[in-house]
C-alpha positions as YAML, in Angstrom:
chain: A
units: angstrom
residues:
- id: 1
  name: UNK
  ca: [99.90, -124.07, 14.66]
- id: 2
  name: UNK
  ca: [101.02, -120.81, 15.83]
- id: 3
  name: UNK
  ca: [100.87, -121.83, 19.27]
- id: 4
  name: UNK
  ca: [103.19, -124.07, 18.04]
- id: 5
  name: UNK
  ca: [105.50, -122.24, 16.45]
- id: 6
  name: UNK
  ca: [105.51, -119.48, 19.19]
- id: 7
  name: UNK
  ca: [106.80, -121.85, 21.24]
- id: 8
  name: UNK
  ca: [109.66, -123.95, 18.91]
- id: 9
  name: UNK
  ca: [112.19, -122.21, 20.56]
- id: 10
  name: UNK
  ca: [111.43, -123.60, 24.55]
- id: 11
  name: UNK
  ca: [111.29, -126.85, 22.95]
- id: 12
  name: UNK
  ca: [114.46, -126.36, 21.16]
- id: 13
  name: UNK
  ca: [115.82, -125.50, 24.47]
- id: 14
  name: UNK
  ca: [114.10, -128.12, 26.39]
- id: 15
  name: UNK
  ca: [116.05, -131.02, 23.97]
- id: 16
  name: UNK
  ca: [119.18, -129.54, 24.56]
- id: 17
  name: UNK
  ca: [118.75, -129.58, 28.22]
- id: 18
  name: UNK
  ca: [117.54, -133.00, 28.23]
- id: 19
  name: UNK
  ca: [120.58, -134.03, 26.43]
- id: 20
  name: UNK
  ca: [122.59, -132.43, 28.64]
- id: 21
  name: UNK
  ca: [120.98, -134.31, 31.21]
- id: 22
  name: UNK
  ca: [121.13, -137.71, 29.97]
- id: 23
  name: UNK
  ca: [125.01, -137.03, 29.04]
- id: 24
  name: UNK
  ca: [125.70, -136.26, 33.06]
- id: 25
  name: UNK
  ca: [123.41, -138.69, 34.58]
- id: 26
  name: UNK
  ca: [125.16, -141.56, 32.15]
- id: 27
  name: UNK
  ca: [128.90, -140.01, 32.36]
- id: 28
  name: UNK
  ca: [129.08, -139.96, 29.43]
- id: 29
  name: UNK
  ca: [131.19, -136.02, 29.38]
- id: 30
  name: UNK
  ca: [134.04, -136.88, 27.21]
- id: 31
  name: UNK
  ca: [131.80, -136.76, 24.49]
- id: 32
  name: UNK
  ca: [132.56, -133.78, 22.31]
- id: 33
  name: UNK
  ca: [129.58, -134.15, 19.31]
- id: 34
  name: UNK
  ca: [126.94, -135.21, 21.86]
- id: 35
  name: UNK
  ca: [127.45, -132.01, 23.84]
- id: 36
  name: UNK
  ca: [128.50, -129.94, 21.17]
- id: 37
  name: UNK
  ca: [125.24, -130.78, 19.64]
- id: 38
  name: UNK
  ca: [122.95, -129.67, 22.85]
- id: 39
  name: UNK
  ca: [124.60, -126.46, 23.29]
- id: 40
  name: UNK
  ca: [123.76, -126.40, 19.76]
- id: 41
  name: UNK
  ca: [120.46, -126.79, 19.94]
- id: 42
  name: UNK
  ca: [119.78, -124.66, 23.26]
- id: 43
  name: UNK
  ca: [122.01, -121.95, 21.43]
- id: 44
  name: UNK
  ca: [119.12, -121.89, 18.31]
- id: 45
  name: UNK
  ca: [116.36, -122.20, 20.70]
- id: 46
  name: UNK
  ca: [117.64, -119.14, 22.37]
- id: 47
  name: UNK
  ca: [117.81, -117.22, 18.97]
- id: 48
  name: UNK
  ca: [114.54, -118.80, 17.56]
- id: 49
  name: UNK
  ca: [112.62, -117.91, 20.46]
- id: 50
  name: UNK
  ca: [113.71, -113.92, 20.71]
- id: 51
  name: UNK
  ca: [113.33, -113.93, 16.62]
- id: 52
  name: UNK
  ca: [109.68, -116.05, 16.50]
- id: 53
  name: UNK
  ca: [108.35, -114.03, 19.27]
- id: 54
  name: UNK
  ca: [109.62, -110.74, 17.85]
- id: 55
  name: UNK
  ca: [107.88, -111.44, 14.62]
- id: 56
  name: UNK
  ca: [104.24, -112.82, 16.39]
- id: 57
  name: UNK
  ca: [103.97, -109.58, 18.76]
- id: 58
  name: UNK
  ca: [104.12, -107.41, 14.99]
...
């Protein structure tokens, strides 16, 4: 479980990229919700990951 939870914030990340991915590969750019929600998500994986990590290493 920790394992886990050390690593929410890459798979956070990961999603948003994939997203991202799917939204360019499709063209589908115009979008605004779909894209707004991956930098969304790659946003909190950036955050959960420094904060997660920060708390495991104490």
């Amino acid at each position: 479980m920790k394992g886990l939870l050390k690593n929410l914030g890459l798979i956070l990340i990961l999603i948003g990229v994939v997203i991202l991915l799917a939204c360019s590969f499709t063209g589908n750019v115009n979008n605004n919700a779909v894209l707004g929600s991956s930098v969304f998500l790659v946003v909190l994986g950036l955050i959960s990951y420094i904060i997660i990590n920060k708390k495991i290493a104490d």
